[in-house]
C-alpha atoms as one frame of an Amber mdcrd trajectory, in Angstrom:
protein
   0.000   0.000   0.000   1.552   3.140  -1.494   1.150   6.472   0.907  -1.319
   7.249  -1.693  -3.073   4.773  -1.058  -3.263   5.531   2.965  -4.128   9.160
   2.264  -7.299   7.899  -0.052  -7.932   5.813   3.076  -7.611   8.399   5.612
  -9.438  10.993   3.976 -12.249   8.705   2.793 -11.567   9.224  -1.135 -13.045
   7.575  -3.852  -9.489   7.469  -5.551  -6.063   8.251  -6.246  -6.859  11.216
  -8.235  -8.659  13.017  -5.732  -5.888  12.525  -3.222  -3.773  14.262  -5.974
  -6.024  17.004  -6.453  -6.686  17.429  -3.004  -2.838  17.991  -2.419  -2.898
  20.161  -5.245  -5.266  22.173  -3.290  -3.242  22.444  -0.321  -0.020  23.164
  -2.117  -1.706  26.457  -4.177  -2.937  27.081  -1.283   0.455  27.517   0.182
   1.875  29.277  -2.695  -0.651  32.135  -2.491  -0.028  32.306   0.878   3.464
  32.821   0.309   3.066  35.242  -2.161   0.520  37.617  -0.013   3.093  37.825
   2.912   5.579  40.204   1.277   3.369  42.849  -0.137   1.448  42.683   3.605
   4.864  43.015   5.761   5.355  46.121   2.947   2.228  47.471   3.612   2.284
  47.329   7.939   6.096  47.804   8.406   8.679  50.823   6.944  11.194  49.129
   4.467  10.464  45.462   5.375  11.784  45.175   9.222   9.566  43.443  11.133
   8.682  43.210  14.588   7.994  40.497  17.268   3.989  41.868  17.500   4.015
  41.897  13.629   4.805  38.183  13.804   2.901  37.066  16.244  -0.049  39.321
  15.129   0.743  37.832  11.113   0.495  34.303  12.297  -3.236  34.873  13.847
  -4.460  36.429  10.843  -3.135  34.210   8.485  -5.109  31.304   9.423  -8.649
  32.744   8.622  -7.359  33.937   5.299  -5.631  30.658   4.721  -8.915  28.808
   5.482 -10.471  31.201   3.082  -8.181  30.950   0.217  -8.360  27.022   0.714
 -12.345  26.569   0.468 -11.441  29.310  -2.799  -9.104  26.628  -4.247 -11.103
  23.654  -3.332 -14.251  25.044  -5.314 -11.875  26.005  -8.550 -10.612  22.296
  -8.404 -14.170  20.479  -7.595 -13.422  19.300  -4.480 -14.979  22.265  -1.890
 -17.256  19.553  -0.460 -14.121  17.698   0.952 -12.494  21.020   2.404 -15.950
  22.711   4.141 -15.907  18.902   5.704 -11.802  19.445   6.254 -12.801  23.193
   8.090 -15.392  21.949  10.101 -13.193  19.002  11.308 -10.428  21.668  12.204
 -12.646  24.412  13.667 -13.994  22.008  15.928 -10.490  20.449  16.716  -9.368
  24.070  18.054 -12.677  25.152  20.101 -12.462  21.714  21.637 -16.239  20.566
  20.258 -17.536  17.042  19.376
């Protein structure tokens, strides 16, 4: 069993295209990310130098718009059904519900 295979399994897909697509997802996901954090730094912070509270206040906001972006991506790649499950499964992992 090939670790495709296990992520089909984990993530209850129908097959090994999905899982593909679904890490497609996730890696555009990243990408975009990526590319948003150096025009925001420009935009909060004179020539690029950043501060601790910049960080720490960066890495809280990212994670809404990183949710957002990845439903975004999900519904351009047909697979938004799988990531609003994937959100709900996280949201409730970090407020501690059932």
């Amino acid at each position: 069993m090939g670790w495709i295979d296990k992520l089909q399994n984990r993530w209850n897909l129908k097959n090994g295209w999905q899982v593909v697509i679904v890490l497609v997802v996730f890696a555009c996901t990243g990408f975009t990310v990526l590319f948003l954090k150096k025009p925001i730094v420009a935009f909060f912070t004179s020539e690029g130098e950043q501060n601790i509270w910049f960080t720490v206040i960066y890495y809280i906001l990212i994670l809404p718009i990183y949710n957002v972006i990845l439903l975004f991506y999900g519904f351009v790649f047909g697979q938004f059904q799988f990531f609003w499950q994937f959100e709900k499964r996280m949201w409730n992992r970090m407020t501690g519900r059932k």
